[in-house]
VEXPA-428938 format. One line per 3 residues: number of its first residue (from 1); their letters; for each residue x negated, y negated, z of N, C-alpha, C, O. Coordinates in steps of 0.02 Angstrom, whole numbers, plus 32768, in hexadecimal, padded with zeros to 4 digits. Layout:
N
NUM> A> X Y Z X Y Z X Y Z X Y Z | ...
END
This chain:
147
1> XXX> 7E11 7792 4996 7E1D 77D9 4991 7E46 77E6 4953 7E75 77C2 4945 | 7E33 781F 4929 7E5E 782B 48ED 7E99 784A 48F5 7EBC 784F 48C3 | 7EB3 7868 4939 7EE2 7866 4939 7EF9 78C3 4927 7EDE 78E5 48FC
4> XXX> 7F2A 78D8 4951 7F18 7934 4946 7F68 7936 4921 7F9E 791C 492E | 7F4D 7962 48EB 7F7C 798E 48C5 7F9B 79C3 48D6 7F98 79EF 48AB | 7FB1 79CC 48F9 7FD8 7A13 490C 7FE8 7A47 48D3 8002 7A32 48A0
7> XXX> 7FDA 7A88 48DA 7FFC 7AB8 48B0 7FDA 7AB7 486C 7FEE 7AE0 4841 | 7FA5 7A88 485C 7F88 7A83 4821 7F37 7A8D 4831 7F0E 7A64 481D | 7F28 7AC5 4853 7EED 7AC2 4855 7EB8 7AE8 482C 7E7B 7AE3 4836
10> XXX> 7EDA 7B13 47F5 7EB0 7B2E 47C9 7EAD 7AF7 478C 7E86 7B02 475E | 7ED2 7ABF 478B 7ED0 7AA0 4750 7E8D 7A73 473D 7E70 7A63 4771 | 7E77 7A61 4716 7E3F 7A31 46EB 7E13 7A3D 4735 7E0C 7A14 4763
13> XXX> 7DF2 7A90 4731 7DB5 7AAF 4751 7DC7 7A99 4792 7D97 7AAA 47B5 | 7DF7 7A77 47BC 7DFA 7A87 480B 7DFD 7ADC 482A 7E16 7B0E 4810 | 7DDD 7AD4 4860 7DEE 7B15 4874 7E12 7B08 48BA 7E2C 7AD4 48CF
16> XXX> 7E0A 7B44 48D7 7E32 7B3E 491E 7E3D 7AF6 4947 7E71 7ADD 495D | 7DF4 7ADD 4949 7DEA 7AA6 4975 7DD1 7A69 495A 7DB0 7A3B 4972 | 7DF2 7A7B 490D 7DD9 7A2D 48EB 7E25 7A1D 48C7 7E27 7A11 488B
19> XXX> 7E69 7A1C 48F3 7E9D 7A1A 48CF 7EA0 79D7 48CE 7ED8 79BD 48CB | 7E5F 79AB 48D2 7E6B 7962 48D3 7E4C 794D 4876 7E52 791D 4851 | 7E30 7984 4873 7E03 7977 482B 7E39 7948 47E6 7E2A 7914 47C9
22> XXX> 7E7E 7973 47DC 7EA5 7950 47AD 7EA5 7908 47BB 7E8B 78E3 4792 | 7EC9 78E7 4809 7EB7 78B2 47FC 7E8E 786C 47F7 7E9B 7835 47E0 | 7E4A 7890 481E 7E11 7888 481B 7E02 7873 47CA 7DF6 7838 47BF
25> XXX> 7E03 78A7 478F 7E0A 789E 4759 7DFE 7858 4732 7DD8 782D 471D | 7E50 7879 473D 7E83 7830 4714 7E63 77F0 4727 7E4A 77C9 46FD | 7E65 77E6 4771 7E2D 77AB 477D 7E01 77A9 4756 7E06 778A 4722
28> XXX> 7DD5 77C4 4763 7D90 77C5 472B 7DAA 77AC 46F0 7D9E 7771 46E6 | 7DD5 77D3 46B9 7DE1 77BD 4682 7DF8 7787 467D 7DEB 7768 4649 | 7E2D 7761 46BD 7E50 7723 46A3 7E0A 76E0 46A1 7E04 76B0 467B
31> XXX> 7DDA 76F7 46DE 7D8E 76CD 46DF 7D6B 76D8 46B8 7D3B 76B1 46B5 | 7D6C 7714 4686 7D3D 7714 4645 7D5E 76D7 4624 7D41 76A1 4623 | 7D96 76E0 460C 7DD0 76C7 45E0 7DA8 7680 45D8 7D8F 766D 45A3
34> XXX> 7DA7 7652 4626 7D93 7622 4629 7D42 761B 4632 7D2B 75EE 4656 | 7D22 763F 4619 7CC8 7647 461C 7CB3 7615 45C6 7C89 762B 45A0 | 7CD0 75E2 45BA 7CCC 75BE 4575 7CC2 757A 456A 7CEE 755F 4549
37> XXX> 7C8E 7554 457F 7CAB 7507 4586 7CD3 74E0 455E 7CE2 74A6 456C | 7CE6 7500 4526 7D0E 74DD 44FA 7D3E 74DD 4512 7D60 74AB 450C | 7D5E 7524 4543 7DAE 7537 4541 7DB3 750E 458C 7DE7 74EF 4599
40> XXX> 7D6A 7511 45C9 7D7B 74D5 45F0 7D9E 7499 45D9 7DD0 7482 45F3 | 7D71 7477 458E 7D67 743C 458E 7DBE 7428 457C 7DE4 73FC 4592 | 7DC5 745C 454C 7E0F 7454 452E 7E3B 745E 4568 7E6B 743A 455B
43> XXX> 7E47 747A 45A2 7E66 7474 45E0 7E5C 742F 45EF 7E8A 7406 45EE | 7E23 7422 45FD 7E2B 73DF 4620 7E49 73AE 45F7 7E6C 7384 4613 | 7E40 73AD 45AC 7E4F 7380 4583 7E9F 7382 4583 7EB9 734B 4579
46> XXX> 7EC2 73AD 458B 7F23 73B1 4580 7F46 73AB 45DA 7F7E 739F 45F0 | 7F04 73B9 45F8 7F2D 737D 464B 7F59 7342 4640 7F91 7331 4655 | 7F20 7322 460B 7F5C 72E5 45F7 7FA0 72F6 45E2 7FD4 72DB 45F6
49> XXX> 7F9B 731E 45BF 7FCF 731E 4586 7FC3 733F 4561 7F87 734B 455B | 7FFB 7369 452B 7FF5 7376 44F2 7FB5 7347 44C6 7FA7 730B 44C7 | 7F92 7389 449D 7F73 735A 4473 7F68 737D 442F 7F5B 73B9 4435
52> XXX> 7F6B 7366 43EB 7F70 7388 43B6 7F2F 73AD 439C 7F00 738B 43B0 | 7F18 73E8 4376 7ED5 73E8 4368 7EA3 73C4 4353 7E69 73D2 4361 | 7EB7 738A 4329 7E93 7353 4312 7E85 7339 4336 7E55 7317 4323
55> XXX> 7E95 732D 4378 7E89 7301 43C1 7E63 7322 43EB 7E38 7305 440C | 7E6F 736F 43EF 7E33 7395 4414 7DF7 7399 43E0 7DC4 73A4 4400 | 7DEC 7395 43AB 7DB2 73AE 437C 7D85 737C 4385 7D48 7381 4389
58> XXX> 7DC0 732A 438A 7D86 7304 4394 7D65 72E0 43D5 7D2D 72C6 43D7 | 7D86 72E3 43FA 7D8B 72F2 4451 7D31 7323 4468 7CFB 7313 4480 | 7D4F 735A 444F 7D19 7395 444F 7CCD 7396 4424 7C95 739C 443D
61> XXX> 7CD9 738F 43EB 7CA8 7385 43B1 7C7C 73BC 439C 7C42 73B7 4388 | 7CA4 73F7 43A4 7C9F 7439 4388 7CAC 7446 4345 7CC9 7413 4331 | 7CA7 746B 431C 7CA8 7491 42DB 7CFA 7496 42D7 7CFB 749E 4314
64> XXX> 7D2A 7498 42CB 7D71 749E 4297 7D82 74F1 42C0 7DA9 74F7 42EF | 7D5D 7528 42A2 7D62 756E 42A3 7D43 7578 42FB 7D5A 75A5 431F | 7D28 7560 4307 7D07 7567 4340 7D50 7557 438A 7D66 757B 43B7
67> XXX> 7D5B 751C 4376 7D8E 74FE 43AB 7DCA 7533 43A0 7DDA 7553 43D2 | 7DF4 7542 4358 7E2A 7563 4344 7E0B 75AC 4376 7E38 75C3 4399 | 7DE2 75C2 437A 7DCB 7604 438F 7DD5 7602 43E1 7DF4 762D 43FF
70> XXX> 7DBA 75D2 43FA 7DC1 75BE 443C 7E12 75C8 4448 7E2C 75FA 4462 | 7E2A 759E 4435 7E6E 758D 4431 7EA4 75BD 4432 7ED1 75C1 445C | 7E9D 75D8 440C 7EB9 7627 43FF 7EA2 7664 4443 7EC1 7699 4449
73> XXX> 7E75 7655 4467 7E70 765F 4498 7E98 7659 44EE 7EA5 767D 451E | 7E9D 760C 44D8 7EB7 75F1 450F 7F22 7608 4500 7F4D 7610 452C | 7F28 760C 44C2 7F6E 7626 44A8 7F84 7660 44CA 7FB3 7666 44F2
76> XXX> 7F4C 769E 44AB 7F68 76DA 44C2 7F58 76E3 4516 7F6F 7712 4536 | 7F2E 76B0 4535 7F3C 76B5 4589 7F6A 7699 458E 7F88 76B2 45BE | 7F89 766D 4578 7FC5 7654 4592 7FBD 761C 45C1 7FDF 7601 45ED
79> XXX> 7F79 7615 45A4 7F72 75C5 45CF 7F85 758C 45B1 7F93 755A 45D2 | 7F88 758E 4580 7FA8 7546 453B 7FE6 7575 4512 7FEE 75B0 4503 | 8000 7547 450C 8036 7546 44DA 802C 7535 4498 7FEE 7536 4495
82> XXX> 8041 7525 445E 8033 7501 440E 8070 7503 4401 8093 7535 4401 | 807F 74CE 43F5 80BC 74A9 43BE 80A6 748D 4381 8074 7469 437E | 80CC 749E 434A 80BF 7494 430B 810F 7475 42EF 8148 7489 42E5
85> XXX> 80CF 7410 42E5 8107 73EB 42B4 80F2 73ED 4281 80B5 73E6 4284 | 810F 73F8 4231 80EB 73F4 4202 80BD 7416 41F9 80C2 7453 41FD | 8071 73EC 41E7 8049 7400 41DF 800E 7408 4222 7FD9 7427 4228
88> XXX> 8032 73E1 4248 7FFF 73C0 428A 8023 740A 42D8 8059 741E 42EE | 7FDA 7415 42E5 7FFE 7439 4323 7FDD 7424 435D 7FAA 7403 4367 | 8003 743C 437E 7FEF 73FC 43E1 8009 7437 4405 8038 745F 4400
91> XXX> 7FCE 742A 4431 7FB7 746B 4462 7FBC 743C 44B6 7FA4 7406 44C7 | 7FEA 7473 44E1 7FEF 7442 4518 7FF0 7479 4554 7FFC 74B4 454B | 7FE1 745C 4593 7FC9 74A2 45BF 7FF8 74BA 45D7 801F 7496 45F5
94> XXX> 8007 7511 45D0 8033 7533 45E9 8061 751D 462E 809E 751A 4628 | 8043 750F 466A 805B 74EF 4697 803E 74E3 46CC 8007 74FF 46CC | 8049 74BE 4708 8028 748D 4732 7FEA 74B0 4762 7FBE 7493 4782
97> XXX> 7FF8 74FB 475A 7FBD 7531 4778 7F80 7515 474F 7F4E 74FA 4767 | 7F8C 7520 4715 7F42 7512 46EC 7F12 74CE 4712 7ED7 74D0 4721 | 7F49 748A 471B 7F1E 7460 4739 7F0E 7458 476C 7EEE 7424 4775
100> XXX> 7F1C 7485 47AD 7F0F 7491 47F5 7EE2 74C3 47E8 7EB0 74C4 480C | 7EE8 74F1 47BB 7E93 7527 47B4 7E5B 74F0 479F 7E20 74F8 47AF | 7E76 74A7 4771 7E35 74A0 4764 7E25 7459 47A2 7DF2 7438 47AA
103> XXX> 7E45 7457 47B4 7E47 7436 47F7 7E18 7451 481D 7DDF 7439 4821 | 7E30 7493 4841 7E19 74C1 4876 7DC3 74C7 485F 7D93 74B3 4880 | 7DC1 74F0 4810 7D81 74ED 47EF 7D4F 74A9 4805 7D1B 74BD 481E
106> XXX> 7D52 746D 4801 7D2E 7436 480A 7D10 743B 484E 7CD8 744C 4861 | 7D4E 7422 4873 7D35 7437 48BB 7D0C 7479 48DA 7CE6 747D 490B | 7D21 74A4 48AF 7CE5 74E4 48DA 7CAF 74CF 48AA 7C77 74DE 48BF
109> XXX> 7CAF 74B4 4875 7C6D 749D 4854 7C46 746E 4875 7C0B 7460 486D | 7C62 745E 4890 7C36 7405 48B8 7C27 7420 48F3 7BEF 7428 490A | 7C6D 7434 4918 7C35 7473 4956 7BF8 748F 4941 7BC3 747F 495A
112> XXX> 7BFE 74BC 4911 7BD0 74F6 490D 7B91 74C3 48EA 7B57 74D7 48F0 | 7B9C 748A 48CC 7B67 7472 48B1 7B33 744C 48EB 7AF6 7449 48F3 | 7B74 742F 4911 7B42 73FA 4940 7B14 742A 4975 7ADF 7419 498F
115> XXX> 7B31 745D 497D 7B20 749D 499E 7AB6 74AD 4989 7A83 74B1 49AB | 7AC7 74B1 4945 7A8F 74B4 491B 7A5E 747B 492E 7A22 7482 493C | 7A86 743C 492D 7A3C 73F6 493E 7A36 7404 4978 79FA 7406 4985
118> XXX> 7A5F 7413 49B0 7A40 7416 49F2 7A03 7444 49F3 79CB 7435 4A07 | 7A1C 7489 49D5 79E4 74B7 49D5 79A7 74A1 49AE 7970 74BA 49BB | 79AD 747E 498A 7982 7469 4959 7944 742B 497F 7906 7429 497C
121> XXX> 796E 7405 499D 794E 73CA 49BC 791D 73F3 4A05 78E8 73DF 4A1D | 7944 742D 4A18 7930 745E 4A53 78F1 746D 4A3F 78BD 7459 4A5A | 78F7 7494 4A08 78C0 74BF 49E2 7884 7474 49E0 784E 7476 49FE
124> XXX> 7893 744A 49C4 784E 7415 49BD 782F 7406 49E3 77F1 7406 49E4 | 7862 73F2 4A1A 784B 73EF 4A5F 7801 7417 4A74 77CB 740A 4A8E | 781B 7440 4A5E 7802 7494 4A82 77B7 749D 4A58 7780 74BA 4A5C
127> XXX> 77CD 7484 4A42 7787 7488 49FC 774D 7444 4A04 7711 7442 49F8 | 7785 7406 4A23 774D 73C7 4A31 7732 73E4 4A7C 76FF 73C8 4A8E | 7743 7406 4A9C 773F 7413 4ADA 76FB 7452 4ACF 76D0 7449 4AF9
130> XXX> 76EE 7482 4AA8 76D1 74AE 4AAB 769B 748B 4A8D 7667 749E 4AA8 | 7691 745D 4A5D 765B 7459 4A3E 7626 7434 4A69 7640 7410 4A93 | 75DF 7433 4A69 75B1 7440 4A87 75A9 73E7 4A94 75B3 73C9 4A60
133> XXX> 759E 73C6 4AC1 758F 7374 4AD1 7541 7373 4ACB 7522 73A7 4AC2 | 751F 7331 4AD1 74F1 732A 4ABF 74AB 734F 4AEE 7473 7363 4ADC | 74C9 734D 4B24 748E 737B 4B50 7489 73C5 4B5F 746B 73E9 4B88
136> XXX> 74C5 73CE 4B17 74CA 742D 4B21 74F7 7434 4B44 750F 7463 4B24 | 751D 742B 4B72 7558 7445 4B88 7598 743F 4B83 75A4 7403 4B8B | 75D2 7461 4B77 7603 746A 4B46 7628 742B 4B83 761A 7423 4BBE
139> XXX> 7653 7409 4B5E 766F 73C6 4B61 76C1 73E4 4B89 76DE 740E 4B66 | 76E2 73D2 4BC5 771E 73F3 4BD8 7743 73D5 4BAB 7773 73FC 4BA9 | 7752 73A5 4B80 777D 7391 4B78 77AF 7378 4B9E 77E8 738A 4B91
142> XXX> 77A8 7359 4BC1 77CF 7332 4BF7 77EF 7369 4C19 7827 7355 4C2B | 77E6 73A4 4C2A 7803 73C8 4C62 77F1 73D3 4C93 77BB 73ED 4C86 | 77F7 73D3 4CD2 77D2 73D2 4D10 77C5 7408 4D0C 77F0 7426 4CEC
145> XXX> 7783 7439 4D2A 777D 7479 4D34 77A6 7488 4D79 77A4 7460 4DA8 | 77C8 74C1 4D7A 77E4 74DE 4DBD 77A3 751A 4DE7 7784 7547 4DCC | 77A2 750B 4E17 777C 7533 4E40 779A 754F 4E70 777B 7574 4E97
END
């Protein structure tokens, strides 16, 4: 649930009975934020540790301007940090939320994926089962008929 806003219900187009819309929102935007596989990849890559740009560029194997763009992304969310020695700067993850989101992320991924082969293996099933056997009549597929 996104969670209700009180007292803010004309704001960013809620009306009476959508005073949940603001933070409804923000959600959205903080899951756009992360809609990038680079800015995944660079999350997963600073779990370890701090790591400098020369270490994500080649880690990643993206374009120079491409990663810096990403990057600058993940800054103004406030999901990474950047320290600058010299000439060298090292980017390390804001804090321990970032790696329990991408924690949490995996696991509803492997749910929602294995979710997919079951249905998937279902669906074939369903498909070896319908198609026609050699004397013309459709094949149960190993299901008993109920009568």
């Amino acid at each position: 649930m996104c969670g209700v806003v009180r007292g803010r219900s004309r704001e960013r187009g809620a009306d009476m009975n959508g005073a949940w819309l603001p933070v409804c929102q923000a959600k959205a935007d903080f899951f756009r934020m992360l809609g990038h596989p680079v800015r995944i990849r660079v999350l997963e890559l600073l779990q370890s540790g701090p790591m400098p740009v020369s270490g994500l560029l080649s880690a990643i194997g993206v374009e120079p301007s491409a990663l810096s763009q990403q990057l600058a992304v993940l800054r103004r969310s406030g999901m990474v940090t950047a320290t600058r020695s010299g000439s060298t700067v090292v980017y390390e993850l804001a804090g321990g939320e970032v790696t329990e989101l991408l924690r949490s992320a995996r696991r509803a991924l492997t749910e929602v994926l294995s979710g997919q082969h079951a249905l998937l293996t279902e669906l074939r099933q369903a498909e070896a089962g319908a198609r026609p056997a050699a004397d013309g009549v459709p094949a149960t597929g190993g299901v008993a008929a109920v009568s």
